[in-house]
Legacy VTK file of the C-alpha trace (Angstrom):
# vtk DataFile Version 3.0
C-alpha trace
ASCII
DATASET POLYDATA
POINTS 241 float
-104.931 -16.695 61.530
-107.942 -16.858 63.685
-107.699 -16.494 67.585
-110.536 -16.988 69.905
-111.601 -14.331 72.592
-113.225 -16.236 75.665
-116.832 -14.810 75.866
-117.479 -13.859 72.335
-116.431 -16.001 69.392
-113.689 -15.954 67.344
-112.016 -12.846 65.431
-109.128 -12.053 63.292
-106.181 -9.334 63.169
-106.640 -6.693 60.135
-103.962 -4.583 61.160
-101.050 -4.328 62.977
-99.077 -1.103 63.967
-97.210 -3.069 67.370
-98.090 -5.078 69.914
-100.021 -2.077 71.744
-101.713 -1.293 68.860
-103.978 -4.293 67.076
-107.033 -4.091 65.099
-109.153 -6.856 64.911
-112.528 -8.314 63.768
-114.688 -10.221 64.759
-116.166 -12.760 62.809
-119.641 -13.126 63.630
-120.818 -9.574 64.083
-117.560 -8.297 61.970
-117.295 -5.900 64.777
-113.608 -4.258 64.774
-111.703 -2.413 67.481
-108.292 -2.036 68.597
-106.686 -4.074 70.746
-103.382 -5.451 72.347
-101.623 -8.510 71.769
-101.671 -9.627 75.432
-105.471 -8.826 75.701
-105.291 -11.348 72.112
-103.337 -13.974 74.094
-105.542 -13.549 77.316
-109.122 -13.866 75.139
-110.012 -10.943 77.278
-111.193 -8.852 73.979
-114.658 -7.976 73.687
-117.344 -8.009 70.931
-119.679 -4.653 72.099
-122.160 -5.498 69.141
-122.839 -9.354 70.694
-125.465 -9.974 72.763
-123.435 -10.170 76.215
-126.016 -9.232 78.791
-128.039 -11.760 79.897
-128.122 -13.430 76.303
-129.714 -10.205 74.439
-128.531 -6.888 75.299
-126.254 -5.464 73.575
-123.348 -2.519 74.817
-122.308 -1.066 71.726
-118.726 1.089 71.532
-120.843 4.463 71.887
-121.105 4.914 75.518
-118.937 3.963 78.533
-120.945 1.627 80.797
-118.600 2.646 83.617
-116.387 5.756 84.967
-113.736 5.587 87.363
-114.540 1.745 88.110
-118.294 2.490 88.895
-121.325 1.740 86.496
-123.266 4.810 84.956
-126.688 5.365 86.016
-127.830 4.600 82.720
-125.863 1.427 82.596
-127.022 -0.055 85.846
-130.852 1.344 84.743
-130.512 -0.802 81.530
-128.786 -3.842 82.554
-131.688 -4.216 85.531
-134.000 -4.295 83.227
-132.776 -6.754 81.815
-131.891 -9.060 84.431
-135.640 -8.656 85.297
-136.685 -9.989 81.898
-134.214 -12.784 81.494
-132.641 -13.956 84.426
-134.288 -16.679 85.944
-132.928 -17.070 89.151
-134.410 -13.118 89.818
-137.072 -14.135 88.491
-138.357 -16.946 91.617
-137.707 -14.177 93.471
-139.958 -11.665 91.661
-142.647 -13.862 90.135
-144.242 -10.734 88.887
-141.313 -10.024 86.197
-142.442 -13.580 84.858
-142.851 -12.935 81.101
-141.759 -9.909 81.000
-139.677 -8.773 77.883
-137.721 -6.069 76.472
-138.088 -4.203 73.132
-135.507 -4.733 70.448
-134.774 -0.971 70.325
-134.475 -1.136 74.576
-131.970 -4.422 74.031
-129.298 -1.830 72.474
-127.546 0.066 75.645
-126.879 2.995 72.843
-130.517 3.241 72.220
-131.616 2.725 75.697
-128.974 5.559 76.827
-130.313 8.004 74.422
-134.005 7.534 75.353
-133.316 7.602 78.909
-131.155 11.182 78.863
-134.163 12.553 76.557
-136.342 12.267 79.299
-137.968 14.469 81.869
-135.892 14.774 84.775
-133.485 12.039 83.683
-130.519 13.533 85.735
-132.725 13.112 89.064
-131.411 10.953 91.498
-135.094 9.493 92.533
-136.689 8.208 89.287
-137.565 5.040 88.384
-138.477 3.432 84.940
-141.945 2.968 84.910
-143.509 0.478 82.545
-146.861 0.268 84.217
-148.643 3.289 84.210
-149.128 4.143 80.614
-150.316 0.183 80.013
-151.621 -1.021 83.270
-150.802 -5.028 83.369
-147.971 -4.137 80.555
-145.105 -6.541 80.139
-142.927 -5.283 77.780
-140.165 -2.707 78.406
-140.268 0.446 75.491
-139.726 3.499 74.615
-143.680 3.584 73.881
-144.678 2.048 77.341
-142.491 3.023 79.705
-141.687 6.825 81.815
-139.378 7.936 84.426
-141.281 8.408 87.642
-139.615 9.693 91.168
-140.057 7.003 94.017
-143.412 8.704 95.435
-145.452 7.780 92.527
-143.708 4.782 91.294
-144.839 2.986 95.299
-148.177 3.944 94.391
-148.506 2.118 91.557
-146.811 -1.308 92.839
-148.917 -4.257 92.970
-148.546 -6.606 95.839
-151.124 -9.818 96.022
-149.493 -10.820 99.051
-149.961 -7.590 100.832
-153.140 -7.570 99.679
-154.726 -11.055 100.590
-157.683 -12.524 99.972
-160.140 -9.722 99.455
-160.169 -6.999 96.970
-157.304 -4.271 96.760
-158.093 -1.623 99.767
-160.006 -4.173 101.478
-159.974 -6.337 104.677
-162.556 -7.888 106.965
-163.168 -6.812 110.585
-164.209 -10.038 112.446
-165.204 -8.331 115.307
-167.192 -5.709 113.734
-168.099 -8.440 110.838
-168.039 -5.792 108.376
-165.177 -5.274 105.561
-162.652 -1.954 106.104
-161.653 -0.139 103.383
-158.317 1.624 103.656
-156.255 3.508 101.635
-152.457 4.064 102.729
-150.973 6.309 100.378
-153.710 8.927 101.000
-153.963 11.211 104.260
-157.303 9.876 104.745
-155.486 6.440 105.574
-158.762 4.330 107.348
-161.780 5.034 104.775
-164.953 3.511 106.413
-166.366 0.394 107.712
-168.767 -1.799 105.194
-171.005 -4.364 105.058
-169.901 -5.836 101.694
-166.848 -6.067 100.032
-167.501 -3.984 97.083
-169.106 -1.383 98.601
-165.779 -1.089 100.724
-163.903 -1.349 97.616
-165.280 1.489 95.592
-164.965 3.539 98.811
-161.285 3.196 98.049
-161.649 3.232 94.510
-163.011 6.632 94.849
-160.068 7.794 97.126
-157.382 6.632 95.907
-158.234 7.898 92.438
-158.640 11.459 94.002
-155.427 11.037 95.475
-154.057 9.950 92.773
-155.440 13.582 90.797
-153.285 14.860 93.470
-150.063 13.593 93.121
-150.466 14.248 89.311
-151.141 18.239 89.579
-148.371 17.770 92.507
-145.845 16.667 89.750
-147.138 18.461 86.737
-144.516 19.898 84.796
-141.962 17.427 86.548
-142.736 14.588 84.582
-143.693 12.884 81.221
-147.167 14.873 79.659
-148.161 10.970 79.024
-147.490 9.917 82.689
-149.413 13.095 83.851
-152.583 12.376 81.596
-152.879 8.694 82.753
-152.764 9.628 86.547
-155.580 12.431 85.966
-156.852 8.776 84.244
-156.248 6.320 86.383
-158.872 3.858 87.021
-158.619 1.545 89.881
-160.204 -2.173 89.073
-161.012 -4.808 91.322
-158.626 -7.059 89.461
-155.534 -4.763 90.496
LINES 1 242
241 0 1 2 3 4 5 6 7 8 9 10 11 12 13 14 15 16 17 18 19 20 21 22 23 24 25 26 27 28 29 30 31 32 33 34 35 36 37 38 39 40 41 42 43 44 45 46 47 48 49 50 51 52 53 54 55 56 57 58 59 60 61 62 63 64 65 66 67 68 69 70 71 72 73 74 75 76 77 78 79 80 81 82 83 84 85 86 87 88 89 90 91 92 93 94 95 96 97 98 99 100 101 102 103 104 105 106 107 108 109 110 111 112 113 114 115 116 117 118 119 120 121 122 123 124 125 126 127 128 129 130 131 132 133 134 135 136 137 138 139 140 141 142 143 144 145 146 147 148 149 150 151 152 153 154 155 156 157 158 159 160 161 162 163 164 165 166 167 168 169 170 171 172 173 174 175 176 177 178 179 180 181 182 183 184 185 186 187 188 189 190 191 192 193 194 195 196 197 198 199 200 201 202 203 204 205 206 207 208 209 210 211 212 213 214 215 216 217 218 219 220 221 222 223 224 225 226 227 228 229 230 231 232 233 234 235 236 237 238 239 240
């Protein structure tokens, strides 16, 4: 006989030992686990090799996603990653997640726990996943493009146009002065200079921030990725950042 779950498609029992004690398959992914026959006549079993979350991730049977009714770091990591890729509704909220996707190996929560407990400093409480440093303008989510960075770094590297305005990243226009004011707020040197073009103001911070930048790297060196380390000694600020 063939009894639907409600979530994930219908499966089939291939062994019975008593109503605490079912196994079952599922039909499209032939997934099997053991179940119970109330969980059978609820449809509350679940197919961990479907894609469940957000249409394309997929939780596996390797790893709990939770402990004592909380979510695992790694867990909540991975499924935010996700929501950022594919939920739409997040996504008119952060335009800038628009197009972004996630690798087929980073879709598994199995393969996305592994890779993140291999990293450097993975039991910190204050790293991020990165996926913008190694690739500037990257949009997909890897084990090739991304790196766990602690919170300093990773606000140095966000991109805000509407912070920003109209003129070039680190620079703003002085109306009294009529001259453009370069500024850089993540270095002690916050107010840079006064200008009297735009570019020259922005390779005044250009110059700065990729100093600071240096900075933060030796800072850090040894506490993160070799690869994140490299591309902050690296980094090259653009006017189209």
């Amino acid at each position: 006989k063939t009894f639907s779950s409600n979530n994930f498609g219908d499966f089939i029992v291939v062994d019975y030992v008593n109503s605490n004690n079912i196994t079952i398959k599922f039909i499209d992914t032939n997934y099997i686990c053991k179940t119970r026959r109330i969980d059978i006549i609820r449809g509350s079993v679940k197919d961990r090799h479907k894609p469940s979350i957000y249409g394309v991730g997929i939780v596996g049977d390797k790893y709990p996603t939770s402990k004592h009714g909380k979510d695992l770091k790694e867990y909540k990591i991975w499924r935010g990653i996700l929501q950022r890729c594919y939920d739409l509704r997040f996504q008119e909220k952060r335009k800038t997640y628009k197009d972004c996707t996630v690798s087929e190996n980073f879709k598994s929560y199995e393969y996305f726990y592994d890779w993140f407990n291999s990293q450097t400093n993975s039991l910190e409480k204050d790293y991020h996943v990165d996926k913008d440093l190694l690739i500037k303008g990257n949009k997909v989510y890897s084990e090739d493009t991304c790196v766990l960075l602690p919170s300093d770094i990773n606000a140095l590297l966000v991109k805000s146009d509407k912070t920003r305005g109209e003129h070039l990243i680190g620079v703003s226009f002085h109306k009294k002065l009529n001259k453009f004011s370069a500024q850089c707020n993540s270095s002690l040197s916050k107010h840079i200079g006064y200008f009297n073009t735009e570019i020259e103001a922005f390779n005044a911070y250009k110059q700065v921030k990729e100093n600071y930048l240096k900075e933060v790297a030796e800072k850090w060196k040894g506490k993160i990725d070799e690869r994140a380390y490299n591309a902050l000694m690296s980094y090259e600020v653009e006017t189209t950042d």
